[in-house]
Structures are given as C-alpha cells and as structure tokens.
C-alpha positions as semicolon CSV with decimal commas, in nm:
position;residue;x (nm);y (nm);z (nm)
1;X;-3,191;-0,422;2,760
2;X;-3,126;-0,786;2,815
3;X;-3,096;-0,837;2,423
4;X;-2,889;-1,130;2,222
5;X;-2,595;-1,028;2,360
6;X;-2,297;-1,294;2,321
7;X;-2,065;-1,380;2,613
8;X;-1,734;-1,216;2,458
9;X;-1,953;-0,893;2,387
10;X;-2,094;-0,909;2,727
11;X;-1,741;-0,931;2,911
12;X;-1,631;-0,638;2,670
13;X;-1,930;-0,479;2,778
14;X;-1,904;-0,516;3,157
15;X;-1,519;-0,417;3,109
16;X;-1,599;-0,092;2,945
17;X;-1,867;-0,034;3,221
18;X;-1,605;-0,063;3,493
19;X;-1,399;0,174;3,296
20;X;-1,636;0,417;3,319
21;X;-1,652;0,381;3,713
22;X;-1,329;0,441;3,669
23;X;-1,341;0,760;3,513
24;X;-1,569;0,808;3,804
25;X;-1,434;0,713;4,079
26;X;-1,142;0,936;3,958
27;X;-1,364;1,236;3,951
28;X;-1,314;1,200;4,363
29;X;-0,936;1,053;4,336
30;X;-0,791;1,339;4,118
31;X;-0,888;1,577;4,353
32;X;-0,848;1,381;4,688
33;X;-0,465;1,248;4,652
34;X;-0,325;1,520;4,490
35;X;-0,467;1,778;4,673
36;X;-0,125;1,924;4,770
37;X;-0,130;1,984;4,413
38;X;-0,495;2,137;4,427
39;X;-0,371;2,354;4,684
40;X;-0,066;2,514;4,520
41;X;-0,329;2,613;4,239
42;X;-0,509;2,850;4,511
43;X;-0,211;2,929;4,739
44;X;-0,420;3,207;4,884
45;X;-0,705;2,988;5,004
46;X;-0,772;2,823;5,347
47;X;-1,009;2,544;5,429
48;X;-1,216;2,637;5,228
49;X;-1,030;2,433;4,957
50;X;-1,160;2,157;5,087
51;X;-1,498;2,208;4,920
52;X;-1,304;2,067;4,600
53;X;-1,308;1,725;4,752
54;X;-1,667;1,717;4,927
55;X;-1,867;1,887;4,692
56;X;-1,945;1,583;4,539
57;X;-2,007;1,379;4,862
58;X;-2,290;1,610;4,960
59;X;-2,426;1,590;4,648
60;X;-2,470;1,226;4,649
61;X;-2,640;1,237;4,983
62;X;-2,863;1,503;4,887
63;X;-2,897;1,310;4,493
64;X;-2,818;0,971;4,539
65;X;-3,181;0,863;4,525
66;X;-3,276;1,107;4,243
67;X;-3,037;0,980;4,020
68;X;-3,096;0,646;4,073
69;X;-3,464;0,762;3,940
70;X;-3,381;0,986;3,667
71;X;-3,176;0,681;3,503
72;X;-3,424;0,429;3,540
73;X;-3,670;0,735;3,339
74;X;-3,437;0,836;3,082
75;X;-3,253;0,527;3,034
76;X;-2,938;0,362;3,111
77;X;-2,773;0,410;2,732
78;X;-2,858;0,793;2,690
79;X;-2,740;0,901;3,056
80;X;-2,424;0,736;3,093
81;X;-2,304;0,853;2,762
82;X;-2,404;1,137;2,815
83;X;-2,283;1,208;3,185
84;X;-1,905;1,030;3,041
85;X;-1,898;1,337;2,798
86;X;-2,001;1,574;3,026
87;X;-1,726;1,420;3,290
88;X;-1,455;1,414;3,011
89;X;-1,521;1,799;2,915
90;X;-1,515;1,905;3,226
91;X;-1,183;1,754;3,342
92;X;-1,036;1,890;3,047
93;X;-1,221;2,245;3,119
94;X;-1,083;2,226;3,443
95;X;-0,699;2,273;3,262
96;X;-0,792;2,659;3,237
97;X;-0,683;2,917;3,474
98;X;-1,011;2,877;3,677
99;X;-1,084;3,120;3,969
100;X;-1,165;2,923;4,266
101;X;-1,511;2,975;4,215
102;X;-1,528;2,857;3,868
103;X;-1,365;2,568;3,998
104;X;-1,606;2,498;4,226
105;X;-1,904;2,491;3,992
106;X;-1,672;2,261;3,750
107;X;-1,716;2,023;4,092
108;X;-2,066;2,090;4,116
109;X;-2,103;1,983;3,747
110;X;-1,864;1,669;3,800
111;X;-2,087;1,547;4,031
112;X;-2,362;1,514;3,841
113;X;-2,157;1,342;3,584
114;X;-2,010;1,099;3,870
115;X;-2,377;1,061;4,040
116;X;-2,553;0,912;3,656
117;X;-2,269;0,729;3,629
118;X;-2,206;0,546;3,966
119;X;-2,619;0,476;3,914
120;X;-2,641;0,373;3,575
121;X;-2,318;0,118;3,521
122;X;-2,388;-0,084;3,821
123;X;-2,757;-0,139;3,692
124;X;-2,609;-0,181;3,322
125;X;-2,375;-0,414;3,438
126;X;-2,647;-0,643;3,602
127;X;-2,884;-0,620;3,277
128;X;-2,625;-0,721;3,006
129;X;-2,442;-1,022;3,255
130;X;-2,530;-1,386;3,211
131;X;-2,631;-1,546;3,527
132;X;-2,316;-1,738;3,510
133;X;-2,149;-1,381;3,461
134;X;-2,312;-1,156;3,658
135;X;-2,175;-1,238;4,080
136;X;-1,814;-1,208;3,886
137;X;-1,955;-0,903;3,716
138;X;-2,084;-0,675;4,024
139;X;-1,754;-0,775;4,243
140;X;-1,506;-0,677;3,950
141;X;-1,802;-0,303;3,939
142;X;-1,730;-0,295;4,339
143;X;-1,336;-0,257;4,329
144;X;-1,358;0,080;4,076
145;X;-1,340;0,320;4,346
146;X;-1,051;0,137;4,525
147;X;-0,881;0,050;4,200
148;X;-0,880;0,416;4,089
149;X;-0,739;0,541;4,407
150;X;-0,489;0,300;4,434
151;X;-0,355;0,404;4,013
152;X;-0,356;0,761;4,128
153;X;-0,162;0,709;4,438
154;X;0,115;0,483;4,226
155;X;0,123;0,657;3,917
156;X;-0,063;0,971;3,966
157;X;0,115;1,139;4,242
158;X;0,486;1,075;4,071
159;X;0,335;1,212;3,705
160;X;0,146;1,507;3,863
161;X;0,503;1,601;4,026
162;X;0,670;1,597;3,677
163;X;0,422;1,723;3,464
164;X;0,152;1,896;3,704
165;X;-0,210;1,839;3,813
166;X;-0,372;2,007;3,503
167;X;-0,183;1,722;3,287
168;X;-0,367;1,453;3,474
169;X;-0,742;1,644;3,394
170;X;-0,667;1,614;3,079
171;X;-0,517;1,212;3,062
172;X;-0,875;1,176;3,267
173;X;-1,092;1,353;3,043
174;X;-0,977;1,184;2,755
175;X;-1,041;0,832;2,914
176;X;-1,371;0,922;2,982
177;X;-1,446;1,058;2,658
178;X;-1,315;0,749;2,449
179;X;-1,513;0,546;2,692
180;X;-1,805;0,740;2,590
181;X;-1,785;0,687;2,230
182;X;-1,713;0,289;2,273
183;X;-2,023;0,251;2,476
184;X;-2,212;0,466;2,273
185;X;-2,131;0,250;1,915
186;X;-2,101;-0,088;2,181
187;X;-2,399;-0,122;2,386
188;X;-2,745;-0,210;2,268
189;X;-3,050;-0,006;2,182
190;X;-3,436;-0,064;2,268
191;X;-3,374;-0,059;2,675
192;X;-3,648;-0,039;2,859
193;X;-3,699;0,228;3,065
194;X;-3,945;0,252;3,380
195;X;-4,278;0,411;3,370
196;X;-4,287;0,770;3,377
197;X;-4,274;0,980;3,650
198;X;-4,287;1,282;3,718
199;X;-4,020;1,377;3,909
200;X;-4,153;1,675;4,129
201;X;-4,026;1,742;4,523
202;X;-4,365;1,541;4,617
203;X;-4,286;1,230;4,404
204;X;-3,918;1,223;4,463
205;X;-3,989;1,187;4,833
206;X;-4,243;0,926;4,784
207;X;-3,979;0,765;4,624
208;X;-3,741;0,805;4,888
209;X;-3,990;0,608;5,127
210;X;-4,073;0,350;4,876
211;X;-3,710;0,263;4,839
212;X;-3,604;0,302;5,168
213;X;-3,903;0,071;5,327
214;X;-3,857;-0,188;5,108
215;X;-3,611;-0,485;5,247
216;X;-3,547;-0,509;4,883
217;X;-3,447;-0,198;4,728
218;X;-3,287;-0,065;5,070
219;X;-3,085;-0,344;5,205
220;X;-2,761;-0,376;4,972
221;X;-2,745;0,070;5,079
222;X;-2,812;0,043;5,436
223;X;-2,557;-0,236;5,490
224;X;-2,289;-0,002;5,300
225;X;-2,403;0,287;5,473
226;X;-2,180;0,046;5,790
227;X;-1,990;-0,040;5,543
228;X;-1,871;0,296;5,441
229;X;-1,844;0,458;5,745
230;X;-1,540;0,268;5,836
231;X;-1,328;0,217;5,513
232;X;-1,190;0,557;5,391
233;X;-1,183;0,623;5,771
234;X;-0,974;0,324;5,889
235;X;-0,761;0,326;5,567
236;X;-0,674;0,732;5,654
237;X;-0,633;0,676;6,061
238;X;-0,486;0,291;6,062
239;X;-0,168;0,328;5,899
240;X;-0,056;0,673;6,115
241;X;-0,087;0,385;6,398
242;X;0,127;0,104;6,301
243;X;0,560;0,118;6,338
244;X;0,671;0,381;6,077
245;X;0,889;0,117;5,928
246;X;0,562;-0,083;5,811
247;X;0,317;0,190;5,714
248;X;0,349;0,209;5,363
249;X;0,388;-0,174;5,335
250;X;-0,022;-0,162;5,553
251;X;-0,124;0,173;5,384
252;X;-0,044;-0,023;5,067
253;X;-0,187;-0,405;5,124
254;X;-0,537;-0,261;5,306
255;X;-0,698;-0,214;4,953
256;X;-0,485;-0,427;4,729
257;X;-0,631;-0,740;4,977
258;X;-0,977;-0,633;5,002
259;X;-0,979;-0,601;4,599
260;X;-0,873;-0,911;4,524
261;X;-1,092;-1,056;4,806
262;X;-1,337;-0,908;4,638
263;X;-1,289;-1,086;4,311
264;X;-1,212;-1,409;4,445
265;X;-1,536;-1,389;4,639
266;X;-1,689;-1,316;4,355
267;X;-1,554;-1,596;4,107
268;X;-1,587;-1,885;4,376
269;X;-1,802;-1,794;4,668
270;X;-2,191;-1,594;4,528
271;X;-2,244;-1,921;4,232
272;X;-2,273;-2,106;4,602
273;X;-2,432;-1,836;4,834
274;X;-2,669;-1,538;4,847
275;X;-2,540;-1,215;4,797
276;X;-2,640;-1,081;5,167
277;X;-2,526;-1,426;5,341
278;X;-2,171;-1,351;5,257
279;X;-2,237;-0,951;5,381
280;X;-2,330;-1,071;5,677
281;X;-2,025;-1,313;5,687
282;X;-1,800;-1,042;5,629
283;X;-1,952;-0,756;5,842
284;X;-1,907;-1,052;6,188
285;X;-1,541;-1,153;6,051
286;X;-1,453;-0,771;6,024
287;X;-1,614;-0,705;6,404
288;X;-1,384;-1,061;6,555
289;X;-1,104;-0,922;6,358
290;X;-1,060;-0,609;6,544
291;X;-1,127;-0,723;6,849
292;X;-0,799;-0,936;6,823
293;X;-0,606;-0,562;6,934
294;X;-0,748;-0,647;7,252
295;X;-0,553;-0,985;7,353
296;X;-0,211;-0,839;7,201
297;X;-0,253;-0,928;6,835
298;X;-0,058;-0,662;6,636
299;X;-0,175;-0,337;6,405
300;X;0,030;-0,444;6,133
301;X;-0,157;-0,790;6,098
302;X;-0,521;-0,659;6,205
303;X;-0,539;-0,380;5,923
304;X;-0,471;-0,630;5,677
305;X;-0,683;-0,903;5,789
306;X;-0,952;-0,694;5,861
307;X;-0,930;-0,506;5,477
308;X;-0,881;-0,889;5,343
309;X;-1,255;-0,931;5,492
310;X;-1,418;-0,629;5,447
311;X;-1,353;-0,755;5,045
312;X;-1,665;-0,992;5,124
313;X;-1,884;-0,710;5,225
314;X;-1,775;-0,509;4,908
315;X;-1,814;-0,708;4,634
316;X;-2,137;-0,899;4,769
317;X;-2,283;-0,602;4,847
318;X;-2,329;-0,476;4,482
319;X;-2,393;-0,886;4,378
320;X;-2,667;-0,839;4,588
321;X;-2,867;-0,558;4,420
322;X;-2,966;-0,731;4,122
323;X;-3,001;-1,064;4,334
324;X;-3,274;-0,885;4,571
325;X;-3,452;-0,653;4,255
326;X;-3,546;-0,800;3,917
327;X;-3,693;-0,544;3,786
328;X;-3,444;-0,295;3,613
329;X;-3,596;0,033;3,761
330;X;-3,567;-0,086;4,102
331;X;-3,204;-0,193;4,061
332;X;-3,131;0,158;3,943
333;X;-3,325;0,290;4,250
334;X;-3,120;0,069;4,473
335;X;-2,765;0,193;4,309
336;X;-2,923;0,520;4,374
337;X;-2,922;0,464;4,724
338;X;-2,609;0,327;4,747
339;X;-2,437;0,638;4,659
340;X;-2,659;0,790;4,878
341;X;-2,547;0,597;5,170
342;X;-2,185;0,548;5,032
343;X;-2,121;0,919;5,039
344;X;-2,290;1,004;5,369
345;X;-2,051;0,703;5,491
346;X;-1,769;0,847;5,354
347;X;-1,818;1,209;5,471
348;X;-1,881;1,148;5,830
349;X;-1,675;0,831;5,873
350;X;-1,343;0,991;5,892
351;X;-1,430;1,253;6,143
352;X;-1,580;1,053;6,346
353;X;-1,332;0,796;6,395
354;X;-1,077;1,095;6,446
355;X;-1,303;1,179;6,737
356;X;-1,308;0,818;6,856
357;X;-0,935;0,824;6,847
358;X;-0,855;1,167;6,965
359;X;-1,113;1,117;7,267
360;X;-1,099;0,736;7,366
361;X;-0,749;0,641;7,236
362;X;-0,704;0,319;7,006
363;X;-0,974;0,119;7,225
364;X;-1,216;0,384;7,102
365;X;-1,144;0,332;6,704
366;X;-1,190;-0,040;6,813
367;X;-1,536;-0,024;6,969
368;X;-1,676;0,235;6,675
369;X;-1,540;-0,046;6,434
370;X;-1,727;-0,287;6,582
371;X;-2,040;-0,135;6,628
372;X;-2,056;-0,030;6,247
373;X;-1,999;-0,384;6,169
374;X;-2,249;-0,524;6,443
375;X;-2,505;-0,260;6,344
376;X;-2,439;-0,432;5,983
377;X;-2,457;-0,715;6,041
378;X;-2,808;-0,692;6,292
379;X;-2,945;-0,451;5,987
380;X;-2,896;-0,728;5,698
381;X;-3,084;-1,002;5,956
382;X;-3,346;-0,794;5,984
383;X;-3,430;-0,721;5,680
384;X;-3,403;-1,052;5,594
385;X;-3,655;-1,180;5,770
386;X;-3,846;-0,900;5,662
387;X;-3,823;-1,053;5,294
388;X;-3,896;-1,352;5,467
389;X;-4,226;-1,238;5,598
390;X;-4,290;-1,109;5,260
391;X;-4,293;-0,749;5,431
392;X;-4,220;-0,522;5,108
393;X;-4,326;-0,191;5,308
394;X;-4,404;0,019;5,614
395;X;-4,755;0,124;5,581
C-alpha cells in the first residue's frame, strides 16, 4: 500500500481517514448523548434500552481481535469502503419506524461497520504517512472518538431538539457515505494483504495468543485497556463533583485539553521520543495529578490537568502501533486489539468507578485512578524490557 503517494495526497488521505473515524465514532455518539431522544422513540421500554448504546461495546470485546484479522485478509481498501456504506445505510435505515427489535439488529449491524472501520483506518493511516507525517498522523486518528462526541454534544443535542433524532441518522449516514465514495476513487490500489488464513474458532484463538504474547502487537492495547477504563468514567462521574457553577465550564475543557494535547504531542514531542516513552510519561503524570485532591488542591483544577495529560497517553498510544509493528498485518492485528481493550475499558470503567465512589467516597475514585494509571504505567515497562530481551512470545 505504501505506493508513490505525494505529501498533499497523503494529508488528504489521512484527513479523509479520520473522517471516517468520525462517522465511527458517531455510530456510539448518536446513540449515547441523545439518548433522551432514543428513549422517547420507545417510551414503553425500560433498561433494556440501554442495549442501544452497548451493543456495540460487547461486540468489540468479543470482535476486536477478529476484525483486526479479517482486514489484514481482505484488505484495508475493500473493507473500509465497504463497512462506510454499510454504516451510512444503516443510519439512514434506522429513520424508519423500527420496532425495538429491529433496532437492535440495525446496532448489531453498526457494529460491524464501526469494528472494520476503527481497525482498518488506523492501520491505513500508518501505511500511506511519511515518516515525517505519520506521529502527527496517528495523534490527529486518536482524537476521532473525542472529537465526535464533543460535535454531537454542541451541535447535535440543540439540532436533534429542533428537528429530531431521525434527522441526525440521516446527516450521519450521508457523511459516511460521501466518505465512502472519496476513499473509494482516492486511495490506492495493489495493497498488500497478509497471508491467508483461515479464519476458523481454532485459528482465531491462536491468533488471540499470538497477539496478545507478543510485547509488540499487545502493548499499545493493554496500556489503553488502563487507559480506557478511566476516561469515559472520570469524564461521566468528575464533573457531578465539582461546584455547580463550574461544571459545564470542566465537563467542557476535560476533552477539548486532552485533544489538543494530543496534537501538540504529536507535532512536537514523538519526532524526539518513542511512542511508549511518552505513554509511560503520561500514565505517572495522570497518577501525581490526582493525588494532588489529597493535600487540598481543587476538583475544578485536577479534572483539567489530569485530561490535559491523559492527551499524552492518547495520541502516543496509537503513534505507537506502527512504531512497535512494521509489518502491515500485525498493525491491523494490534488496532484489532485496541478496540478490543478500548471497549472492555469503556464498558466496565464507568461502573466501576460508580462503585468506587458510591462505596469509598471521593478518596475511593482517587485510589482506582491511580492504580489504572500505575498498573499502566508498570505494564508498558514490562513489556519493554520484554522487547528488550528480544522476548516476542510465551512459549
């Protein structure tokens, strides 16, 4: 894939990629912030609604890894255009009068749309970039999921109250499905693609324990795994915690700072530094910064500092997939995992920090946060010496 691509071409490129993780990341957003919305669709249904949202969590935990091997088999080119049509039909499918059920396969279907997608981009993204381009590249790739919340908080709650849910499905689907057609006439063809394999239960889990052994392929998902497992979580519980007067100025800044962190670190501080260095950087100034509750410092400033340097772990952590894994197949297997562990994160992150709080009071939510970022942190050493010790496997 890593034709004679020019540098405008490849920026236009890596844009339209990020669109598409757009179009993805909305697939979770649409459904997530205006789920009052959702709900007044199905007035007679109880929490069972809820399915709407996590359908497509579970089935990146159960899928992550399979994805991430069915686009390195099939190819990047084929499955993303094809998964951005599928995502764009669906949305606008999803403007019928759909019983709840048929609403719920429409999810099921979405996911597998989002699941390619969130696989094949990131490892797109990395093949087409310069080496000059490419640290820049995967931060700008790590902010789509924040990026697409944050436009569907500002401007899709207040047009979904004029003009109704069903009108943003259809503004959605029709993103995805000119994004389709521009990457379909845009990006290059003669990829490679990875040796066959047949993907049967027995290989699949082979695969599973080839990826997940290797301090290569695993590290980037196991460090977001920590990663995860506080963001959604602490941007949900922090801001119900500060003075009412400042919430929506803190429920606002937490991802606006740890976006543009993100970039920054990206433009200025990977040219200089590996990938996983600046993880680990970020994971031990996340863990000091919320210890600072404990000798008076206030909410306000914490959540924002602490966001501000969880935008190192972000960004580098995608930089550092194709950093650890030349070889395209095993960057795609490494995405793969990253949804895997970025949707387990996100599905048990928020209850469990509830529990923290509900149980232990604020000083619990403190010492969770820090062990996720500890555990991090100790997880990324590790493995690094692993690489080190040119250990690629458990036997």
């Amino acid at each position: 894939m890593k034709t004679s691509i020019d540098s405008k071409s490849s920026y236009t490129l890596i844009f339209l990629l990020w669109i598409a993780g757009l179009g993805a990341a909305t697939q979770f957003a649409k459904i997530a912030v205006l789920f009052s919305g959702i709900q007044k669709l199905y007035p007679d249904l109880g929490p069972e609604s809820g399915l709407l949202v996590s359908l497509i969590g579970f089935l990146g935990i159960v899928f992550g890894l399979f994805a991430g091997l069915l686009v390195a088999r099939v190819g990047y080119k084929r499955l993303i255009v094809f998964a951005l049509v599928l995502g764009g039909v669906i949305s606008c499918v999803q403007t019928l009068p759909l019983s709840f059920e048929l609403m719920l396969a429409s999810r099921f279907i979405e996911g597998v749309s989002h699941l390619i997608i969130v696989v094949a981009a990131p490892t797109l993204i990395a093949l087409i970039s310069s080496d000059d381009q490419r640290g820049f590249a995967m931060t700008l790739w790590s902010t789509f999921f924040g990026v697409a919340f944050a436009i569907m908080a500002w401007f899709g709650i207040p047009f979904s109250e004029t003009y109704g849910v069903k009108a943003i499905f259809v503004i959605h689907g029709t993103v995805m499905l000119l994004t389709a057609i521009l990457l379909f006439a845009r990006l290059p063809t003669g990829e490679t693609k990875a040796a066959a394999v047949e993907l049967n239960v027995a290989n699949v889990l082979r695969e599973h324990i080839h990826a997940y052994s290797s301090p290569y392929i695993s590290a980037p998902a196991i460090g977001w795994l920590f990663y995860t497992l506080t963001f959604v979580s602490l941007l949900t519980v922090l801001p119900t915690l500060v003075d009412m007067r400042e919430r929506a100025l803190v429920a606002g800044m937490m991802p606006i700072v740890s976006i543009v962190v993100s970039l920054v670190m990206g433009k200025w501080l990977l040219p200089k530094y590996k990938a996983v260095d600046v993880v680990i950087v970020g994971f031990a100034m996340s863990a000091g910064i919320v210890c600072m509750v404990w000798v008076g410092v206030g909410l306000t400033y914490i959540s924002i500092l602490l966001f501000a340097a969880l935008g190192l772990v972000q960004g580098a952590s995608f930089a550092a997939i194709p950093q650890l894994n030349s070889r395209s197949e095993n960057q795609a297997l490494a995405n793969g995992a990253m949804a895997q562990m970025g949707n387990l994160g996100n599905t048990l992150g928020t209850p469990l920090f509830l529990v923290l709080l509900a149980s232990f009071d604020i000083n619990g939510l403190i010492a969770g946060a820090i062990t996720c970022y500890v555990l991090g942190m100790v997880r990324h050493i590790f493995l690094a010496r692993r690489r080190d010790a040119k250990i690629t496997s458990f036997e």
